[in-house]
matplotlib code that plots the C-alpha trace (Angstrom):
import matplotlib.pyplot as plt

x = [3.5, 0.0, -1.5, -3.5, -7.0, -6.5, -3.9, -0.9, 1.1, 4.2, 7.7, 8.6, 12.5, 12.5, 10.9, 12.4, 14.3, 15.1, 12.7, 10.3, 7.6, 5.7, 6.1, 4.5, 1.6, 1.3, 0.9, -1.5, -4.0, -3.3, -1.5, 1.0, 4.0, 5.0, 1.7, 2.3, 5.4, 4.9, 2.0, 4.2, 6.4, 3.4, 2.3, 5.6, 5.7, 2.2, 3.0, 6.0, 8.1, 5.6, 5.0, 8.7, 8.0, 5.8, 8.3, 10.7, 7.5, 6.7, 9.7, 9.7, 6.2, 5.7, 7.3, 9.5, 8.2, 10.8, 11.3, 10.0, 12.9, 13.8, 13.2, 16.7, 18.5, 19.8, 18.2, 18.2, 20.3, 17.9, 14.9, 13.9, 13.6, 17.2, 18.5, 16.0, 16.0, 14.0, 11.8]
y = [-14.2, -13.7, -10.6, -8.5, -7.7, -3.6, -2.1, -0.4, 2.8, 1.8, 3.1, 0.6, -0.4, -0.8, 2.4, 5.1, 8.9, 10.4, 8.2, 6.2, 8.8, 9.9, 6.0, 4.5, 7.6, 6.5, 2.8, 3.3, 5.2, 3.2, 6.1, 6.9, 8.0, 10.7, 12.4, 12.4, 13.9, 16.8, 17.1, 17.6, 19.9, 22.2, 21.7, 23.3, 26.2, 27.2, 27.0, 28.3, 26.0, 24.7, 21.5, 20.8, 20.0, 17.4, 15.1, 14.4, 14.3, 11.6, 10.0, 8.9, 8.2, 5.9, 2.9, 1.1, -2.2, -4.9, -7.8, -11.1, -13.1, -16.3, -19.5, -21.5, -23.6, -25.9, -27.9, -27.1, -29.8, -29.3, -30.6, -34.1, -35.5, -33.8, -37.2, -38.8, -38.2, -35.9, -36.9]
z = [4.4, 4.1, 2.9, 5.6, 5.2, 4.7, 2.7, 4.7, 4.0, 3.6, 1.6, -0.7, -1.2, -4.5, -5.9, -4.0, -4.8, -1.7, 1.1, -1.0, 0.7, -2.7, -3.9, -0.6, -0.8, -4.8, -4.4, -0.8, -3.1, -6.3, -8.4, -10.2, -7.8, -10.4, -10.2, -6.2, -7.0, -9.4, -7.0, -3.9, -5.4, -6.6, -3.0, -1.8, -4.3, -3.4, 0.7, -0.3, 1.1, 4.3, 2.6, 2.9, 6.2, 6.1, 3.8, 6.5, 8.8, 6.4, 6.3, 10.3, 10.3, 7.6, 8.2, 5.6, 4.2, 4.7, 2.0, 2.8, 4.1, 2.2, 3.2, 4.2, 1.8, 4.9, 7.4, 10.9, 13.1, 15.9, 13.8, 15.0, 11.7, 10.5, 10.1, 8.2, 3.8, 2.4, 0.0]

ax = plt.figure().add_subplot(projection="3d")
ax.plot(x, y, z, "-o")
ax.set_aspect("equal")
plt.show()
C-alpha cells in the first residue's frame, strides 16, 4: 500500500474507547488523543451537552481505516507459472 500524498481523517482500530473519533481527530492533527478528549468533554459541559451531538455525527462521517490485508501464504492454481519452483 502506498501512502497517499495528503493525510486522511480516519478512526483508527487499534486506539479506540467508544468509536476511535477523538483518536482519528488526535493523530489527523498530530496530537495527543487525550488532549482531544478532555477537550471534548469540556466542549460538552460548556454547550451543555450540544457538543454531544457532533460525536455520533462524527462517528458516521469519518470513515474507519481498515488494516492492510496480508499477502497469501499459498499460490494461486490459476497463475501460469503455479507449476513451476519457486526460487
Amino acid at each position: 500500500m502506498t501512502d497517499a500524498p495528503y493525510r486522511r481523517l480516519l478512526r483508527p482500530l487499534d486506539d479506540r474507547i467508544v468509536a476511535g473519533v477523538c483518536s482519528g481527530i488526535g493523530r489527523y492533527f498530530g496530537v495527543d488523543p487525550v488532549l482531544i478528549r478532555v477537550a471534548f468533554i469540556i466542549f460538552a459541559a460548556v454547550t451543555w451537552g450540544a457538543a454531544l451531538l457532533a460525536y455520533p455525527l462524527c462517528w458516521f462521517l469519518i470513515p474507519e481505516d481498515r488494516p492492510i490485508a496480508p499477502t497469501p501464504s499459498w499460490r494461486d492454481p490459476s497463475d501460469p507459472t503455479w507449476g513451476r519452483p519457486t526460487a
